[in-house]
C-alpha positions, 0 to 999 in steps of 0.5 A: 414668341412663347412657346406651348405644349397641347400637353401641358397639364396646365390646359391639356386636359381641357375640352377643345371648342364645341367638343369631347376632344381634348387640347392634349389630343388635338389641341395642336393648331389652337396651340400653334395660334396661342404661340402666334398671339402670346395667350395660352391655348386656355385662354385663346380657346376661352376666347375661340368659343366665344367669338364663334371659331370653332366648328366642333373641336375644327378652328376656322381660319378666317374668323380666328384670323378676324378675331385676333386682327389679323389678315389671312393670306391664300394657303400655299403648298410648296412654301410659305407666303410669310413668316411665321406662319401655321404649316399642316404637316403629317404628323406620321409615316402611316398610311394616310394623313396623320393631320398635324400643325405646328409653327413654322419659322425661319430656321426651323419649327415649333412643334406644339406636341413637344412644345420644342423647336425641331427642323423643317424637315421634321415632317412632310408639309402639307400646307401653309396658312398664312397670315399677316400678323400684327403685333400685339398691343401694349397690355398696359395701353389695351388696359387703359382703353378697355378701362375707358370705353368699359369693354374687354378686348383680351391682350389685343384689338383686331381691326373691328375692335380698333374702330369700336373703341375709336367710336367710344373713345371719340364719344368719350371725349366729346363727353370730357370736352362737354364736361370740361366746358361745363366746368368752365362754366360753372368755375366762372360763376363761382369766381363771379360768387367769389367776387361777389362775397368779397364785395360784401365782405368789403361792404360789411368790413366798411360798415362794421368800422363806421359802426365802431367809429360811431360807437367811439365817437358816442363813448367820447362824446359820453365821456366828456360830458361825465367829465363836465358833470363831474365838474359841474358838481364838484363846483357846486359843492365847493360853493355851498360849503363856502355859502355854509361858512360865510352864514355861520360867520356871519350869525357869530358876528351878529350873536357878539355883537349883541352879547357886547351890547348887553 
């Protein structure tokens, strides 16, 4: 449990609920709730006003229980119901009532006036407010439910709270199973896209190797006939300078001939 002074500087001189009164003055029940909860009487006034605890500088035990989920008990006056639990006490042996509230516990009090832990016997008791306390939330895990459902639920869910994020975070998931079913679906078609452009690739790869084939086999094709041209015209020439040669032959024959006969 944290332990709180009404006069720390740190809220004392802030205005208690509704009120001109300050915590430092009588801010004593706010600070014995704020030790109770585990936020400090700044923040729980904070908290207070706006969740509608507050009658002027008074705190209503009823909706503060509500506001911080917890369960409030019948007040007993000879001794309390449970532990811990909030005792009115008379603060001072002057006449009359001097209303004060502190912590009470087993083994003894935690004076909110002093922010120390005296005995029970410190003052005379009035009244105990009794309450089940249930213990705080995990501040990460309040954290992370706040995050999802995008509200702000201070360090703890009461029980209406509990059942507001429950809705959200049903509703929340439906969302996510909607969503996840949509992406199934969707990933589903992109393998059926993915197999299809595969498929074309294949098509496109087969076809790109005929084309080549075709284009080697037209190459060869090409080639060969070159090769015979080159031939061809390698032959015939050969045979015109042979023809060439024969005629040349010939003519000087024919021209020895007649200068014999001469």
């Amino acid at each position: 449990m944290k332990i709180y002074s009404q006069r720390d500087p740190q809220w004392g001189n802030e205005k208690l609920g509704f009120s001109e009164s300050k915590i430092k003055d009588f801010g004593c029940k706010l600070t014995s709730f704020a030790m109770l909860d585990g936020r400090n009487p700044s923040e729980l006034n904070t908290v207070f006003k706006e969740k509608g605890c507050f009658s002027g500088d008074l705190l209503i035990d009823e909706k503060c229980a509500e506001t911080l989920g917890w369960t409030l008990l019948p007040r007993t006056t000879d001794k309390p119901s449970t532990l811990p639990c909030i005792a009115e006490v008379d603060m001072s042996p002057a006449p009359g009532k001097q209303q004060h509230f502190v912590v009470w516990q087993e083994g003894g009090i935690i004076d909110p006036w002093t922010g120390q832990t005296r005995s029970h016997d410190m003052y005379p008791t009035v009244s105990f407010r009794n309450f089940v306390i249930k213990e705080l939330m995990n501040k990460d895990f309040v954290k992370a439910i706040e995050k999802i459902v995008s509200e702000d639920y201070g360090d703890n869910l009461n029980d209406k709270e509990q059942k507001d994020a429950a809705k959200k975070l049903i509703a929340q998931h439906d969302l996510f199973i909607s969503a996840s079913q949509n992406t199934e679906h969707m990933m589903a078609e992109l393998q059926e896209a993915n197999n299809r452009i595969k498929s074309l690739t294949n098509e496109l790869e087969a076809a790109n190797l005929a084309i080549e084939n075709i284009q080697k086999e037209h190459l060869n094709s090409l080639e060969k006939q070159a090769s015979q041209f080159e031939k061809d015209y390698k032959d015939k020439l050969n045979r015109g300078i042979e023809e060439a040669s024969l005629t040349e032959l010939a003519g000087a024959f024919f021209r020895k001939l007649i200068s014999t006969k001469k």
